[in-house]
SEFIMAR-911110 format. One record per residue (C-alpha): x, z, y; residue in three letters. Coordinates in steps of 0.001 Angstrom, whole numbers. Layout:
// SEFIMAR-911110
<<X, Z, Y>, 'Ala'>
...
//
This chain:
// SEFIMAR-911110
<<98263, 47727, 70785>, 'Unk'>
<<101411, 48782, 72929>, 'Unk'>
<<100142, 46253, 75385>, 'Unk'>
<<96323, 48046, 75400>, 'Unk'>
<<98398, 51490, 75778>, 'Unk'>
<<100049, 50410, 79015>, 'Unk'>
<<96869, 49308, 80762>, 'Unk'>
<<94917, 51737, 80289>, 'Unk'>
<<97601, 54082, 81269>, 'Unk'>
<<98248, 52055, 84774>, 'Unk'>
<<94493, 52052, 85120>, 'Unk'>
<<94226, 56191, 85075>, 'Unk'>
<<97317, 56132, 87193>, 'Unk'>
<<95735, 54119, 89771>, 'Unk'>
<<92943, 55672, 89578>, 'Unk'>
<<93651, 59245, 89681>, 'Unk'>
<<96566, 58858, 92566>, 'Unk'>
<<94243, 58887, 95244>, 'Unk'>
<<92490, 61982, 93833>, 'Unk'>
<<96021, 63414, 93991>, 'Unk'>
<<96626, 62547, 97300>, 'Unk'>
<<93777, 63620, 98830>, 'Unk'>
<<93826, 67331, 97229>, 'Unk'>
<<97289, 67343, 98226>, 'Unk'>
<<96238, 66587, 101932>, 'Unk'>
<<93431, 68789, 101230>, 'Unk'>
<<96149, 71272, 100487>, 'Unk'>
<<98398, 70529, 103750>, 'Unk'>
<<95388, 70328, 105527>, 'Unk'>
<<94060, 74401, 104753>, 'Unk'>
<<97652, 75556, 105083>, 'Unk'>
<<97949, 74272, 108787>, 'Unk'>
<<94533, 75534, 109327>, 'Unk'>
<<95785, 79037, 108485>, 'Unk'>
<<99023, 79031, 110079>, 'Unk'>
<<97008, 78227, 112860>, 'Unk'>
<<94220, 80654, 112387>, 'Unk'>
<<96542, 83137, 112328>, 'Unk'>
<<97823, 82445, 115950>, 'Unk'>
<<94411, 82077, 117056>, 'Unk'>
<<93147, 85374, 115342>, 'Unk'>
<<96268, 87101, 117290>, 'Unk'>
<<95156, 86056, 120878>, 'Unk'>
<<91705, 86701, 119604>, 'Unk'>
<<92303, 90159, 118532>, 'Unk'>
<<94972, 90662, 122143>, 'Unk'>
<<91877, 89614, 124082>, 'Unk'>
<<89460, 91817, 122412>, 'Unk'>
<<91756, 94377, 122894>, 'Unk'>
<<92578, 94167, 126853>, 'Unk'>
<<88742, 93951, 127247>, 'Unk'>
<<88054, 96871, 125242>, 'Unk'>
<<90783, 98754, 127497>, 'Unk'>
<<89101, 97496, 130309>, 'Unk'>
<<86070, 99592, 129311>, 'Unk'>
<<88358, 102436, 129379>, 'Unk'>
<<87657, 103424, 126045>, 'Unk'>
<<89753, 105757, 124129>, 'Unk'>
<<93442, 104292, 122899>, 'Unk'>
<<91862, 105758, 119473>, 'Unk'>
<<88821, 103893, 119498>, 'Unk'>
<<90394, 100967, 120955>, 'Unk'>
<<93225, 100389, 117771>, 'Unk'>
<<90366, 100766, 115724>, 'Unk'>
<<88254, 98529, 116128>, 'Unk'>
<<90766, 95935, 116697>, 'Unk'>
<<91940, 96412, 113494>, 'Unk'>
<<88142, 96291, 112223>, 'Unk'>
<<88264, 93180, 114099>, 'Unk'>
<<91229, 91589, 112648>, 'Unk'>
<<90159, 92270, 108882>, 'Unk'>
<<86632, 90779, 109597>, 'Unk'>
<<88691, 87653, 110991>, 'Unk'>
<<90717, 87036, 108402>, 'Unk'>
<<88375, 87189, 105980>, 'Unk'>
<<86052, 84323, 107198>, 'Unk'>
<<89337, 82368, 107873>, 'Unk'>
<<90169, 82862, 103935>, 'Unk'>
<<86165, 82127, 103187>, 'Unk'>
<<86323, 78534, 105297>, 'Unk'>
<<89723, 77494, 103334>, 'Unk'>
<<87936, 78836, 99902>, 'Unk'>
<<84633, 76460, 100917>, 'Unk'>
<<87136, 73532, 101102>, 'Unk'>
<<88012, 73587, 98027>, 'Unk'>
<<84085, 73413, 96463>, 'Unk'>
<<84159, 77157, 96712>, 'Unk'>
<<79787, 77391, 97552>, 'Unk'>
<<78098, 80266, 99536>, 'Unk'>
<<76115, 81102, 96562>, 'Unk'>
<<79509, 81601, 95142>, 'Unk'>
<<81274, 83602, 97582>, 'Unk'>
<<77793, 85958, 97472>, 'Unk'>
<<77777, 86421, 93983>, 'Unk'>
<<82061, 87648, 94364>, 'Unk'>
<<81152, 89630, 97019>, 'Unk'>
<<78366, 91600, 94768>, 'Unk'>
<<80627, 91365, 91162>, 'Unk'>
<<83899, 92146, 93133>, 'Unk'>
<<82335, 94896, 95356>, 'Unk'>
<<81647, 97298, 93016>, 'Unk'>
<<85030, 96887, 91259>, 'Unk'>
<<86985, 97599, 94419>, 'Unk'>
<<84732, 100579, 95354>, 'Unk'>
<<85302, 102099, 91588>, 'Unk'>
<<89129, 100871, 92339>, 'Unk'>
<<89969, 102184, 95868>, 'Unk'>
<<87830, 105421, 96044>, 'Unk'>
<<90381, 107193, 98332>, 'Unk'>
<<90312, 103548, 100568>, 'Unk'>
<<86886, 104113, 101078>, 'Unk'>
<<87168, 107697, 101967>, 'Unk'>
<<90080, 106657, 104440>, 'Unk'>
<<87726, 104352, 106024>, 'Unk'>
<<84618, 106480, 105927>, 'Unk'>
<<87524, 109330, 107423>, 'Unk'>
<<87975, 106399, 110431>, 'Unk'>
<<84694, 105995, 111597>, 'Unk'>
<<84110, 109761, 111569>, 'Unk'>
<<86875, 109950, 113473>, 'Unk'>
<<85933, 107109, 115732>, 'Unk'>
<<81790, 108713, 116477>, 'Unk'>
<<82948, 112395, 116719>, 'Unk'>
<<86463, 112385, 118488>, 'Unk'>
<<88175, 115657, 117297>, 'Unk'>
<<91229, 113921, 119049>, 'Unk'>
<<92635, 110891, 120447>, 'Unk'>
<<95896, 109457, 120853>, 'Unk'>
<<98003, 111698, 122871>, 'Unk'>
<<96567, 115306, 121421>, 'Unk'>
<<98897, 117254, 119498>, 'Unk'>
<<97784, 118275, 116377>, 'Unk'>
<<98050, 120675, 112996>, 'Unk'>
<<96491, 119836, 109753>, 'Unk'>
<<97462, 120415, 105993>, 'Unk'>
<<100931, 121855, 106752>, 'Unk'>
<<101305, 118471, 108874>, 'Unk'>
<<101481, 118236, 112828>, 'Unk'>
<<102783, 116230, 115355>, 'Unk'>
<<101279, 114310, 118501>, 'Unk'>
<<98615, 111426, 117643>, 'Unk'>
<<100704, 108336, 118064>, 'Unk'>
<<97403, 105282, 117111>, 'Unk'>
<<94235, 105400, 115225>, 'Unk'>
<<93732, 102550, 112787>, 'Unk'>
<<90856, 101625, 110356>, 'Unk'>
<<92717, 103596, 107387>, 'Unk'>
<<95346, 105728, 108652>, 'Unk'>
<<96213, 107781, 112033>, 'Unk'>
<<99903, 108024, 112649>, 'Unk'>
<<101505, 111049, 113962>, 'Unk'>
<<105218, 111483, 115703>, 'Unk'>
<<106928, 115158, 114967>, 'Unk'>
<<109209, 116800, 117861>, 'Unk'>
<<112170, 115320, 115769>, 'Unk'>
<<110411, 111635, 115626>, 'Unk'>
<<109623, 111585, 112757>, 'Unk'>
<<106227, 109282, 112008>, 'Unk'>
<<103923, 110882, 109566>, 'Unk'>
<<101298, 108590, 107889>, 'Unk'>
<<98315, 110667, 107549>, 'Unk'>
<<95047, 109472, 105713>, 'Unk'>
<<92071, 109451, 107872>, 'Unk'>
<<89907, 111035, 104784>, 'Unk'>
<<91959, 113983, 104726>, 'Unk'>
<<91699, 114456, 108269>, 'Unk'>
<<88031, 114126, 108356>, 'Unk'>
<<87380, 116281, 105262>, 'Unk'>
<<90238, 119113, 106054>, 'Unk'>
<<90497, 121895, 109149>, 'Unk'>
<<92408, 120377, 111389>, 'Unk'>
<<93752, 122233, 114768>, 'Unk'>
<<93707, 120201, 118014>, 'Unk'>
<<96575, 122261, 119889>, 'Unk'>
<<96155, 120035, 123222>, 'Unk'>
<<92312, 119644, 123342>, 'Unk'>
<<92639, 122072, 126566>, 'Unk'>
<<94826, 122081, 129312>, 'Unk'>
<<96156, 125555, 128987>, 'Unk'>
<<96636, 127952, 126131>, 'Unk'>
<<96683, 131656, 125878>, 'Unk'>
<<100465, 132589, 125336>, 'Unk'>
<<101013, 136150, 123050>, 'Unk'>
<<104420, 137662, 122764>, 'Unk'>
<<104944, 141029, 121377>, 'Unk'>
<<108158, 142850, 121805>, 'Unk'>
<<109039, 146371, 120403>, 'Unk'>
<<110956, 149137, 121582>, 'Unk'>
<<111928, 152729, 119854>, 'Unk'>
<<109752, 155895, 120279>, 'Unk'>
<<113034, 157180, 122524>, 'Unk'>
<<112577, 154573, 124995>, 'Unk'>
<<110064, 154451, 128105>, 'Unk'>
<<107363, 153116, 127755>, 'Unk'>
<<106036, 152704, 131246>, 'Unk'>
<<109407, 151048, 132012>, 'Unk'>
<<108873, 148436, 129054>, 'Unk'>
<<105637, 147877, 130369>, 'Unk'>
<<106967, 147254, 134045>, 'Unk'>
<<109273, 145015, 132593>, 'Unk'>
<<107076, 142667, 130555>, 'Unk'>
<<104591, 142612, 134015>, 'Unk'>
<<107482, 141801, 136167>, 'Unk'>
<<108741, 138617, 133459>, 'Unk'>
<<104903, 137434, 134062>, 'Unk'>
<<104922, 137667, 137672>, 'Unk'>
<<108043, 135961, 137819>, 'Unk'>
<<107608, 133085, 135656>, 'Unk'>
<<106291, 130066, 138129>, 'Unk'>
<<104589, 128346, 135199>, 'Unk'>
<<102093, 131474, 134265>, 'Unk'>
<<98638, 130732, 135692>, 'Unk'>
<<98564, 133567, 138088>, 'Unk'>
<<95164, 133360, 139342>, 'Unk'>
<<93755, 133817, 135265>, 'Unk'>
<<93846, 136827, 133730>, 'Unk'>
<<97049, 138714, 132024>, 'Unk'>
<<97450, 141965, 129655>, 'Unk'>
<<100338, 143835, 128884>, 'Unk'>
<<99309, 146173, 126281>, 'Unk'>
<<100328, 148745, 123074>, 'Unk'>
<<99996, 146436, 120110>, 'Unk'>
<<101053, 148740, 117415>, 'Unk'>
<<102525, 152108, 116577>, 'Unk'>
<<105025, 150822, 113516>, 'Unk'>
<<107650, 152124, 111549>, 'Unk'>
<<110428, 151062, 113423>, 'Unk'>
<<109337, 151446, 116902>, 'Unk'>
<<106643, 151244, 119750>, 'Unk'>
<<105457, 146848, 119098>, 'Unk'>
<<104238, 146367, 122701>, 'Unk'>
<<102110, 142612, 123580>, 'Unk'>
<<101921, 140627, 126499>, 'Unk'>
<<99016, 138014, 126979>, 'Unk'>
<<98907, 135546, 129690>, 'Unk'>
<<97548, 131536, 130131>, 'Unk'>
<<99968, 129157, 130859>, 'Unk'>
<<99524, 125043, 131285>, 'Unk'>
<<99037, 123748, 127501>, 'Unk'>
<<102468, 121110, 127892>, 'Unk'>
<<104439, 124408, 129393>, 'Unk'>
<<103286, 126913, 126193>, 'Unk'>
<<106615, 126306, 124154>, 'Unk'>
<<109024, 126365, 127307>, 'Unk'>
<<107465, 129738, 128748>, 'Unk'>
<<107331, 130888, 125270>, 'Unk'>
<<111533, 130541, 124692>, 'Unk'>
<<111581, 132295, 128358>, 'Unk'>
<<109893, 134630, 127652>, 'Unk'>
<<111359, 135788, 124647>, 'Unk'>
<<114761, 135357, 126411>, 'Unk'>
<<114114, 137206, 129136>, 'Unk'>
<<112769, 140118, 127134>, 'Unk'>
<<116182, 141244, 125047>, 'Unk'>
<<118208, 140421, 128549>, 'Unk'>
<<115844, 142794, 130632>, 'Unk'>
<<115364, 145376, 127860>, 'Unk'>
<<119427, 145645, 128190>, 'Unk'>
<<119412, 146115, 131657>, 'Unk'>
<<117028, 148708, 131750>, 'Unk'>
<<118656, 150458, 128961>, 'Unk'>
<<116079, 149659, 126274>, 'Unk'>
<<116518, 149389, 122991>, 'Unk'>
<<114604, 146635, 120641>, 'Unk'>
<<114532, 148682, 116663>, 'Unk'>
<<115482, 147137, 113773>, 'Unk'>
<<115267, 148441, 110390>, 'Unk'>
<<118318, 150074, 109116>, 'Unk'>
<<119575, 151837, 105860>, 'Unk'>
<<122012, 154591, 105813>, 'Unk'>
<<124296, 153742, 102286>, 'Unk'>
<<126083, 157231, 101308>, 'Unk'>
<<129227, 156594, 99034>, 'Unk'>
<<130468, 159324, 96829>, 'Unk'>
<<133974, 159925, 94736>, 'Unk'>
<<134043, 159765, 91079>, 'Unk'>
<<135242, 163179, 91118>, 'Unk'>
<<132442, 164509, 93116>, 'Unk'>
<<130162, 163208, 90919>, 'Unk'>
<<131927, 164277, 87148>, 'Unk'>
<<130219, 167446, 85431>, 'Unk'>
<<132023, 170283, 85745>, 'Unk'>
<<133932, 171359, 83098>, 'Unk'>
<<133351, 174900, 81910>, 'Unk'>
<<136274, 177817, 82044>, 'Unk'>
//
């Protein structure tokens, strides 16, 4: 009996060894293939990417669809490995169908992302390079991808922002122009001149060399307040130049105010302080 035990056990063995083997090749044989794959779908998605810049095509549009690219690629390199191992294309149809409505119940907000990126990608409210403002969030467009546009802050920091809330949200494109309407108001008291506050605030636009001259520029009353006379000055300036002119500007103002003996109000409060004694009822005689 022993002895029937031990044959039929070295017959399995030799049969089933070369089975083993050859998934274990089988095996080797779709790892290399990826490793590989992936090196190939690199320089495929580099080449698609220096023609599409070729085409000068927007940076925006460009990271996108290279990352649309490299998805697609992927996926039919994971498909071919799945086939080797008996995985049909009746198969890998009916996943698709079962496993597509899962992920669409499961990633909602995915979908909106990527619905966000080819909005993004037709219509062009930006592209890489604009500064702009959106859901307390701004910063200047660093890339575009399929899911997510990344944004660098004046401090460098990189904000992550999904492309569904972009596309669904008000969003302000501070750069889309190449100049920008610069307002500054500045106040002085109802004592003061105001024909020489006016000179002064026409004489800090003529002598700023980064003012677009040749546009137009107002120097106006804004406001009668409380505290004083709130006069505005309005004037176009280059868009990458608004912040710089704007610190000027606002420099400038409380220096030249000074020298011509104007004075900028602030609100005040007069605090009277009285003795216990003063305030005691009097006694009666």
């Amino acid at each position: 009996m022993f002895t029937n035990w031990f044959y039929s056990l070295q017959d399995y063995i030799s049969s089933s060894v070369p089975l083993v083997v050859a998934f274990l090749l089988k095996v080797l044989l779709c790892i290399v293939v990826y490793l590989v794959g992936r090196k190939v779908i690199a320089w495929a998605v580099n080449a698609f990417r220096k023609m599409l810049t070729r085409t000068k095509m927007q940076a925006g549009a460009v990271t996108f669809s290279c990352s649309m690219c490299k998805i697609l690629l992927y996926c039919v390199l994971v498909l071919w490995i799945g086939m080797q191992f008996g995985v049909t294309e009746a198969s890998v149809a009916a996943l698709v169908a079962s496993a597509g409505v899962a992920i669409g119940l499961a990633f909602q907000g995915g979908l909106s992302n990527l619905a966000g990126g080819f909005m993004i990608l037709v219509f062009q409210p930006f592209h890489v390079g604009d500064y702009i403002i959106t859901q307390g969030m701004e910063g200047t467009v660093q890339k575009i991808e399929i899911m997510y546009t990344t944004l660098l802050t004046t401090d460098t920091r990189r904000v992550i922002v999904p492309n569904g809330t972009l596309a669904d949200n008000v969003m302000v494109n501070v750069t889309a122009a190449n100049r920008r309407k610069l307002e500054v108001k500045a106040s002085i008291s109802y004592e003061d001149s105001l024909e020489t506050a006016k000179k002064v605030l026409e004489g800090l636009i003529e002598e700023n060399p980064d003012v677009l001259h040749e546009e137009e520029h107002l120097v106006f009353v804004s406001e009668l307040g409380d505290n004083g006379v709130v006069l505005g000055l309005r004037c176009w300036v280059p868009t990458d130049q608004y912040y710089p002119v704007l610190w000027w500007m606002n420099e400038r103002i409380k220096l030249r105010f000074d020298e011509a003996g104007l004075h900028i109000p602030y609100p005040q409060m007069d605090v009277h302080l009285t003795s216990a004694a003063d305030t005691s009822p009097q006694q009666p005689r």
